[in-house]
C-alpha positions, -999 to 999 in steps of 0.1 A, spaced: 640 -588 -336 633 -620 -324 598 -631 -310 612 -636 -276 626 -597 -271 596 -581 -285 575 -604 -259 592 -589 -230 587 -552 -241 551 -538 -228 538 -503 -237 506 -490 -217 502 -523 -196 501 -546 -227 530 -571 -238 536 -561 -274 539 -586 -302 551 -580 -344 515 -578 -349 511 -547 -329 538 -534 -336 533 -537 -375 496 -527 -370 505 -498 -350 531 -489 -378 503 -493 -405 477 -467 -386 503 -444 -384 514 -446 -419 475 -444 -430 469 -416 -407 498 -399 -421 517 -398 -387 556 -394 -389 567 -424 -368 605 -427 -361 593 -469 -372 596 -463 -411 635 -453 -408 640 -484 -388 623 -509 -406 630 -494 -442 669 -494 -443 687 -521 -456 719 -535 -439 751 -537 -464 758 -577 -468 792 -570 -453 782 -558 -424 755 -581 -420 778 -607 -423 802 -595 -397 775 -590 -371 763 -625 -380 796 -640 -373 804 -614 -341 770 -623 -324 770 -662 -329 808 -665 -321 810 -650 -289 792 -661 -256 779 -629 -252 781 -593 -271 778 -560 -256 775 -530 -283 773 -500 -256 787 -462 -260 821 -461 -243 838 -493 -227 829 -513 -198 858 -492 -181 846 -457 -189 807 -460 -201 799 -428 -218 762 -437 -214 738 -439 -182 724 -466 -202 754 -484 -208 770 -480 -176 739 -495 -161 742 -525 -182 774 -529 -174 767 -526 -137 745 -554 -141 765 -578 -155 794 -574 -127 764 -575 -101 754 -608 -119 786 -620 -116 801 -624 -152 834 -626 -156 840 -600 -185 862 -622 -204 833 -639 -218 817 -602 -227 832 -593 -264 822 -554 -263 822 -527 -293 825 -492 -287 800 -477 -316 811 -443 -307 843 -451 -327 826 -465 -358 793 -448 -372 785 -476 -394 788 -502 -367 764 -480 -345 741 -476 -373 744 -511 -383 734 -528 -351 701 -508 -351 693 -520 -385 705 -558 -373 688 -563 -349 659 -535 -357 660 -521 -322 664 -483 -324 685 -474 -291 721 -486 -278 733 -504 -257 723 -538 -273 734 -571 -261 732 -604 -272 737 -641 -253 750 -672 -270 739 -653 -307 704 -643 -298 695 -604 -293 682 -602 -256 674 -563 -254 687 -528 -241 688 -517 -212 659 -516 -198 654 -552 -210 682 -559 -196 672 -541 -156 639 -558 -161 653 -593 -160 674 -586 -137 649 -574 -112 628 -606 -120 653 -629 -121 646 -641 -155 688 -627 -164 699 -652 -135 682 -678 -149 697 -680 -183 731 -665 -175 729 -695 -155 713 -720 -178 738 -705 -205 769 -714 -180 780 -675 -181 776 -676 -140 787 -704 -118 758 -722 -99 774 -714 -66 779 -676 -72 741 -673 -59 728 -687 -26 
């Protein structure tokens, strides 16, 4: 996960960084507390599929792995991110989206790739931006304007 999505997450008032989250991974694994962390962080990704999602993310404007298709969402959670990118105004040409209900290993592997545990997942010009709630965030703040627009995934004059 990269430095910039983990900033944006906060749990208990408090922005968390890979230090708290490793350290808060560590107490529990002392403490002997099952955390739902060690299954996440101790898989390992086949090279194959690595490789595809390497290629998928970084060739592709922007990638949606969601449950169901932008058409018929089979998730709240997906729905709403789809929701938000029509409200934002991208044109869904530019949106390459997977159904990992149809592929296990694809709906597995994202988890592991981009070590976030939950679906949907998207990513923008070949860096992970977040789920949903990530995703709702920014757009309430306007931080998802800003780079769909900085990224030239909205036009300038679709906002006034």
């Amino acid at each position: 996960m990269k430095l910039q999505s983990l900033t944006r997450l906060v749990t208990l008032g408090r922005t968390l960084t890979s230090n708290t989250i490793i350290s808060s991974f560590t107490r529990n694994a002392n403490n002997g507390i099952s955390s739902s962390f060690p299954s996440i962080l101790c898989r390992q990704i086949s090279d194959v599929m690595k490789k595809t999602l390497d290629e998928t993310v970084h060739k592709n404007e922007v990638v949606l792995f969601m449950k169901g298709t932008p058409e018929l969402p089979e998730c709240g959670f997906s729905r709403a991110v789809v929701q938000i990118f029509q409200v934002q105004g991208v044109d869904f040409s530019k949106i390459k989206t997977f159904n990992v209900l149809e592929d296990n290993e694809l709906r597995q592997g994202v988890k592991e790739y981009s070590q976030w545990p939950t679906v949907p997942q998207v990513y923008i010009k070949g860096e992970f931006v977040g789920g949903c709630d990530i995703m709702l965030n920014m757009h309430q703040s306007g931080e998802l304007e800003e780079l769909l627009l900085k990224q030239g995934l909205i036009p300038e004059e679709k906002k006034e």
